[in-house]
KOLTI-251187 format. One line per 2 residues: their letters; for each residue x, z, y of C-alpha. Coordinates in Angstrom, 2 decimals. Layout:
N
a) X:Z:Y  ... .
% end
This chain:
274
xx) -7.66:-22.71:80.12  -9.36:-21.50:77.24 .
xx) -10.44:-17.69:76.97  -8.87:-17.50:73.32 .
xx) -5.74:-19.70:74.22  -5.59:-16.82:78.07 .
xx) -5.16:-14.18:74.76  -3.26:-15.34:72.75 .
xx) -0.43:-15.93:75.52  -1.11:-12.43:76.74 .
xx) -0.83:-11.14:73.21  2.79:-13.19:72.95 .
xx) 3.62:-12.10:76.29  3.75:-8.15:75.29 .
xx) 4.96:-8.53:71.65  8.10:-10.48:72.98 .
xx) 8.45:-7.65:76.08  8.37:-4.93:73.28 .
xx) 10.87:-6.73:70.71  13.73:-6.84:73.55 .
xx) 12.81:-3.44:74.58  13.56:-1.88:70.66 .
xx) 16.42:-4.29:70.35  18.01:-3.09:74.01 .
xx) 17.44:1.03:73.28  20.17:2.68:71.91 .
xx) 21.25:3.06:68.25  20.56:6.56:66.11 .
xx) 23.24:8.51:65.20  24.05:11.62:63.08 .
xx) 27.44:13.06:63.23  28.89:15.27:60.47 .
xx) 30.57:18.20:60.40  34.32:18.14:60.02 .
xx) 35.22:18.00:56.55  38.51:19.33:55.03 .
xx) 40.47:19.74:52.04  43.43:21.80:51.58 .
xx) 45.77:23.39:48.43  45.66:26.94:49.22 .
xx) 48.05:29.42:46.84  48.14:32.69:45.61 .
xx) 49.88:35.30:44.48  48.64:37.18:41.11 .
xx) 50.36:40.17:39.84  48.53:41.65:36.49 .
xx) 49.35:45.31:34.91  47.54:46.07:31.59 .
xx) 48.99:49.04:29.70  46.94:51.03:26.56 .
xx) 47.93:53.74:24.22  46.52:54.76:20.79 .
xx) 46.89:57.65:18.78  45.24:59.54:15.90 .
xx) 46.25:62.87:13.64  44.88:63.44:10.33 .
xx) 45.30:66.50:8.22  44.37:67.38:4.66 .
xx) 44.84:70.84:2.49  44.40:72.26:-0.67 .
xx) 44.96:75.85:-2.39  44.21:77.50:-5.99 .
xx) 44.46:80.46:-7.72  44.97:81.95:-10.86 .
xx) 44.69:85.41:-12.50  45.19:86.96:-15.68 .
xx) 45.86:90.56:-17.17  49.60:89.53:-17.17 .
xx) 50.13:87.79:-13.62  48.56:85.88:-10.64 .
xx) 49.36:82.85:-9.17  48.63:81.13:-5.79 .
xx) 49.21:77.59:-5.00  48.21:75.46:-1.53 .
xx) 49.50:71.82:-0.81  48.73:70.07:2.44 .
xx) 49.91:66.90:4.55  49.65:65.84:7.71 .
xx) 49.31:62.00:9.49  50.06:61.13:12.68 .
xx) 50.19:58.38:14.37  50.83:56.63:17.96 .
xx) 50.28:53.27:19.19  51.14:51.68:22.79 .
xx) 51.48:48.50:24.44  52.44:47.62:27.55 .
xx) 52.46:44.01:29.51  53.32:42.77:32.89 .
xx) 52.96:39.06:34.75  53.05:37.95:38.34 .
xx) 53.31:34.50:39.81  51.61:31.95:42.01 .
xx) 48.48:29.69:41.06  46.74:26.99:43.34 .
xx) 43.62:25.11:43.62  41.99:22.54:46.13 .
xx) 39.41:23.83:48.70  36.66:21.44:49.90 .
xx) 34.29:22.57:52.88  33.23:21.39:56.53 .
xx) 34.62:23.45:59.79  31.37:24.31:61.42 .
xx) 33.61:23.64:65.03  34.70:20.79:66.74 .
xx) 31.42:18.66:66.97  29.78:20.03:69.83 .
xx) 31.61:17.97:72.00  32.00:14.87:70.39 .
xx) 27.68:15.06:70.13  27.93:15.64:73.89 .
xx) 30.57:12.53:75.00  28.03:10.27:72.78 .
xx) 25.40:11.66:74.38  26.90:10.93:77.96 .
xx) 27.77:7.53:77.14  24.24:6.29:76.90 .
xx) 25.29:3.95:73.66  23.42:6.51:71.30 .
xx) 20.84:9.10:70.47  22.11:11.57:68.14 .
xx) 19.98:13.33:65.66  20.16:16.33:63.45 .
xx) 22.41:16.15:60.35  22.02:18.20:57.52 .
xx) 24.95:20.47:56.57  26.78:19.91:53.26 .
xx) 25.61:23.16:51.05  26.20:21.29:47.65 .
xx) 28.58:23.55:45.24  30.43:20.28:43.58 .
xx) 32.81:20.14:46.44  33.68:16.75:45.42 .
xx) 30.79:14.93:46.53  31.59:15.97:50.20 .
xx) 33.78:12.95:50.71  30.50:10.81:49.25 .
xx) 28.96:10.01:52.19  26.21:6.63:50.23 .
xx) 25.40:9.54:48.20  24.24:11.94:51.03 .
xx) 22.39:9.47:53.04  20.53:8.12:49.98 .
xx) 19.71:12.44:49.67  18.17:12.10:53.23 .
xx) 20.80:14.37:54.85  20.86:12.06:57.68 .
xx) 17.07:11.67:58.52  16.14:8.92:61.39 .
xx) 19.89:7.91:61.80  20.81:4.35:62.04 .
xx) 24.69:4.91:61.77  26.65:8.52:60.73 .
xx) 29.85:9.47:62.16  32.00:10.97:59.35 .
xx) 34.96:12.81:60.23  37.45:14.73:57.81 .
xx) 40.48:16.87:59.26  43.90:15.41:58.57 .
xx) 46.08:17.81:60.16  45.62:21.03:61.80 .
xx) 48.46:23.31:63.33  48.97:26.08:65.89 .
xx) 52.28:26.51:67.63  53.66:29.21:69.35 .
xx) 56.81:28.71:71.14  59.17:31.00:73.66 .
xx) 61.71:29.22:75.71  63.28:31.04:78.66 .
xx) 63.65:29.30:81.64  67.06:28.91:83.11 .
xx) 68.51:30.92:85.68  65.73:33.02:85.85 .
xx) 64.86:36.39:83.57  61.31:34.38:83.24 .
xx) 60.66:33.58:79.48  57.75:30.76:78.96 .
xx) 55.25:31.58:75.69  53.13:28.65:74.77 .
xx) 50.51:29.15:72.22  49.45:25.29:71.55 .
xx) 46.82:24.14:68.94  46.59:20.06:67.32 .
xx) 44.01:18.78:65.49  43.84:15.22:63.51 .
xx) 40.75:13.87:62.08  39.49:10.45:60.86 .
xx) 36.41:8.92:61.12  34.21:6.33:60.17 .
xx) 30.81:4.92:61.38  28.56:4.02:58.74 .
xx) 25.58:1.82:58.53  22.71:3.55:57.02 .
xx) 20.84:0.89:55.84  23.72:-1.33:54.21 .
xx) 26.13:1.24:54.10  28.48:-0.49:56.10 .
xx) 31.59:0.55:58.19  31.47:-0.50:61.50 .
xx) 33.73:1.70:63.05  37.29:3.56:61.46 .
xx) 39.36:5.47:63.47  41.89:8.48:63.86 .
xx) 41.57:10.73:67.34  43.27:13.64:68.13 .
xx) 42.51:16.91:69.93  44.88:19.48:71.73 .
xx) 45.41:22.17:73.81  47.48:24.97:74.77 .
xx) 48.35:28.27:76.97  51.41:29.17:78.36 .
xx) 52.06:32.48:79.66  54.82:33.37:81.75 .
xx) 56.59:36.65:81.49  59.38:37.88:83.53 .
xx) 60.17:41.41:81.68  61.62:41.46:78.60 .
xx) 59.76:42.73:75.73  56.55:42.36:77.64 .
xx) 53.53:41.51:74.83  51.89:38.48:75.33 .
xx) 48.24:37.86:74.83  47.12:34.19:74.55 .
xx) 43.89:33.05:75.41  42.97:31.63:72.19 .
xx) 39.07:30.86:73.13  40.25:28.43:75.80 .
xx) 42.68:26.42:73.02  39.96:25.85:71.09 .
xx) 37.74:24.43:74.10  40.67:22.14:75.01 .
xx) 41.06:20.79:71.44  37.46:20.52:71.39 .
xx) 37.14:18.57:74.66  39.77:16.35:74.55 .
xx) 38.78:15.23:70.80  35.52:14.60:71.81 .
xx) 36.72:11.96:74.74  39.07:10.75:72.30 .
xx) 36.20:9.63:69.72  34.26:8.27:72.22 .
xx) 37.02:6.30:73.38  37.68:4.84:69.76 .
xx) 33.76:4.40:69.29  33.52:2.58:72.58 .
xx) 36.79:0.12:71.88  35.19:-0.78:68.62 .
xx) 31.55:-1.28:69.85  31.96:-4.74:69.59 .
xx) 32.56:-5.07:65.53  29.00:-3.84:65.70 .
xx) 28.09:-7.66:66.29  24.61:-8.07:66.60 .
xx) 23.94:-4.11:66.35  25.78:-3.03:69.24 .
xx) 24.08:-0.99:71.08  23.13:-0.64:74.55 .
xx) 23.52:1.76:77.42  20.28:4.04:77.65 .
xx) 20.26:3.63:81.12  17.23:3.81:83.31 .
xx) 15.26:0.45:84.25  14.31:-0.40:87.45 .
xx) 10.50:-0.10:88.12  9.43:-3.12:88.87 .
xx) 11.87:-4.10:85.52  10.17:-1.29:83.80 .
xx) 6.33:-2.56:84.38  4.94:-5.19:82.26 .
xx) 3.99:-8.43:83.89  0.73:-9.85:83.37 .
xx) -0.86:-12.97:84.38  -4.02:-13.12:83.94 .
xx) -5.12:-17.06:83.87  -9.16:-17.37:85.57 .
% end
């Protein structure tokens, strides 16, 4: 064979080996932080009370003398005056809060991470002051908020609640507390370069700590730290149990498990014609 026909098989030998290696590594992604919006109220009470006043006082006297008589005359007046006012409101006003719970994501980043289906990379947080554009995700990745991501997990809190319960338990003087904690969220996993969903879910976290006190009147103390860590865990498995059910609507993008090769898979195989 030819020396420039031995190269250019060589040459189409490790372009094809490095294609299906970049197509076969896992996909990119960025996860958010969990975004939230809730109608908060409050209460206003305004006082505002002023007072005005103001005196003003004039005079004027004469005299007059002759060889017969004298005479002596004075006038005068006086002004005053007051002013006050005096007004009172109370009541309730509300308004929409928009921001991202800086919690929660940990976990999720590591069950991805385990699964071997993606890299994640750094997002950027959300520090715009239009709290609108939070919920515009096109509009942050085209701002570069998701740098080197192929896909971003968005997730925005539907429901969050804690519980706390007290149920005594029957023919005993034992009284069960449970302090329990749910969280709701819904995601979506977005294509960065079509903007594309390719994943929509809803998971849920939870957790909880029950305490059980015998006297009566005893105070209870509940672990809240370990709550938290449950709701955190178990939405984190959650996701990555959606995200793994729907890996297939990725179609030709799904990715692959970044598991490690064999070596004898891993070495590129050369002939060399002579």
């Amino acid at each position: 064979m030819r020396p420039f026909m031995k190269k250019m098989l060589l040459g189409c030998a490790v372009l094809g080996y490095s294609f299906v290696a970049q197509a076969a590594g896992p996909l990119r992604v960025a996860v958010t932080d969990l975004a939230y919006e809730e109608r908060v109220q409050e209460y206003f009470r305004n006082i505002s009370a002023t007072e005005r006043s103001s005196v003003k006082a004039s005079g004027r006297s004469s005299e007059r003398e002759t060889d017969f008589s004298y005479g002596r005359r004075s006038s005068g007046s006086l002004d005053a005056r007051s002013e006050s006012s005096f007004s009172y409101s109370e009541g309730t006003y509300s308004y929409i809060e928009r921001g991202e719970l800086r919690k929660f994501t940990a976990d999720i980043k590591g069950e991805i991470l385990k699964s071997g289906y993606f890299q994640i990379t750094q997002a950027k947080p959300f520090t715009a002051k239009n709290s609108e554009k939070l919920y515009d995700v096109i509009a942050r990745i085209k701002q570069g908020m998701y740098p080197g991501a192929d896909y971003v997990l968005f997730g925005s809190i539907n429901s969050i609640q804690f519980r706390q319960e007290a149920n005594p338990i029957d023919n005993t003087d034992t009284v069960s507390h449970t302090l329990a904690l749910e969280l709701v969220a819904e995601f979506s996993l977005i294509n960065t370069r079509n903007y594309q969903v390719k994943a929509a879910f809803s998971a849920m976290g939870d957790g909880q700590d029950v305490k059980l006190v015998s006297s009566r009147g005893a105070r209870v103390v509940f672990n809240r730290g370990k709550v938290v860590t449950e709701v955190s865990k178990s939405l984190g498995v959650e996701v990555l149990k959606q995200l793994e059910e729907q890996l297939a609507g990725l179609g030709g993008d799904a990715p692959q498990r970044d598991q490690a090769m064999p070596q004898s898979r891993q070495q590129e195989e050369v002939i060399i014609f002579r």
